[in-house]
C-alpha positions, 0 to 999 in steps of 0.5 A, a space after each residue: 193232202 191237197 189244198 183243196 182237200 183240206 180245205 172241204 174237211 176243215 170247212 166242215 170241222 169248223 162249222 161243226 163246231 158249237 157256238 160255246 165250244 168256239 168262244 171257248 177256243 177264242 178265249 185259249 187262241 187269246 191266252 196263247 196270243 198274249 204271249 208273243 212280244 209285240 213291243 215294236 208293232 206300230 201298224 196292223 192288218 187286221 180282218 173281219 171274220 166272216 160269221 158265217 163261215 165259222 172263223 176265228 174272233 180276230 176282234 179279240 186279237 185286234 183290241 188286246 193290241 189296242 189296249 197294249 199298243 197305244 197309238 197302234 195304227 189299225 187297217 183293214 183290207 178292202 179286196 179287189 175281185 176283179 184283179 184279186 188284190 186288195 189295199 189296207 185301209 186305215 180305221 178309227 173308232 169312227 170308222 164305218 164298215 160295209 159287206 161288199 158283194 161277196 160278204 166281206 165285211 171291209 171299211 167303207 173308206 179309209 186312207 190307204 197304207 202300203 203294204 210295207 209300212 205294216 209291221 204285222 197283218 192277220 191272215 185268215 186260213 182254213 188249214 196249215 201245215 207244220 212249215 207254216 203254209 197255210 190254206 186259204 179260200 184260193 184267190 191268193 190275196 194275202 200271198 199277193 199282199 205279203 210279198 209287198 210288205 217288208 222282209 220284216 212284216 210278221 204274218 199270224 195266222 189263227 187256228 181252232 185246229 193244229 197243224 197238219 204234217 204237210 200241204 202236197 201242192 205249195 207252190 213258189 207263190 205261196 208266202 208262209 207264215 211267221 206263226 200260228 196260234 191255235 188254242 194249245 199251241 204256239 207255232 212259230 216258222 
């Protein structure tokens, strides 16, 4: 299938999941998340997952690092639609997040971090296939952004649902991930 196929049938797989149902989910992505060796991350993109559009508890993830990786620098994205790029912003506890224009929540100020001083980023997606392309929400941010992380960055996607056999029109632009985690699986690429 297409990625804009699979993007209209997992939307709405998605937001047709119940509120219990998907904190359960959660809480199974988190048991699988735990076991991946995170000893040498020192920095992390996170995101913040959009309510609305049903996406996976990416808080949970972000504090369990936290709590396991003292020191751990955590940043989040702040996107750019008039170019379709995006900086990571460096938070703290402190840190104040805003919605932008197009309801992403991001932090309202921070210090920049390059792209290739981050060791792991979480990539958000809809769908994904057995090679770890992944369908996003077709602007091409995180493409964009991986490709200036080192060869080193690992990318962890999350998913509610398991993967497909395979996306008909990647393309040479399209950067996969290192994993996905689902709430029975552990994918790895």
């Amino acid at each position: 299938m297409t990625k804009k196929e699979l993007r209209n049938i997992y939307k709405q797989k998605r937001l047709s999941l119940e509120h219990s149902n998907k904190l359960r989910l959660d809480d199974l992505m988190l048991i699988q998340f735990q076991q991946l060796n995170f000893q040498s991350i020192h920095s992390v993109m996170s995101y913040w997952p959009i309510t609305n559009f049903n996406e996976p508890n990416t808080h949970i993830f972000t504090r369990y690092l936290k709590h396991m990786l003292p020191g751990l620098q955590i940043a989040y994205p702040v996107t750019n639609f008039n170019n379709h790029s995006m900086q990571a912003h460096l938070t703290h506890d402190d840190t104040v997040f805003i919605n932008n224009q197009y309801g992403l929540t991001e932090p309202k100020t921070g210090v920049v971090i390059q792209p290739f001083d981050i060791d792991l980023v979480f990539v958000p997606l809809i769908a994904f296939d057995e090679k770890g392309y992944r369908v996003g929400y077709g602007k091409g941010f995180y493409d964009r952004f991986l490709i200036n992380c080192h060869q080193e960055t690992l990318a962890i996607g999350f998913s509610y649902f398991e993967a497909v056999d395979r996306i008909d029109d990647t393309n040479q632009f399209d950067v996969p991930l290192d994993y996905c985690i689902t709430p029975d699986n552990i994918y790895e690429f």
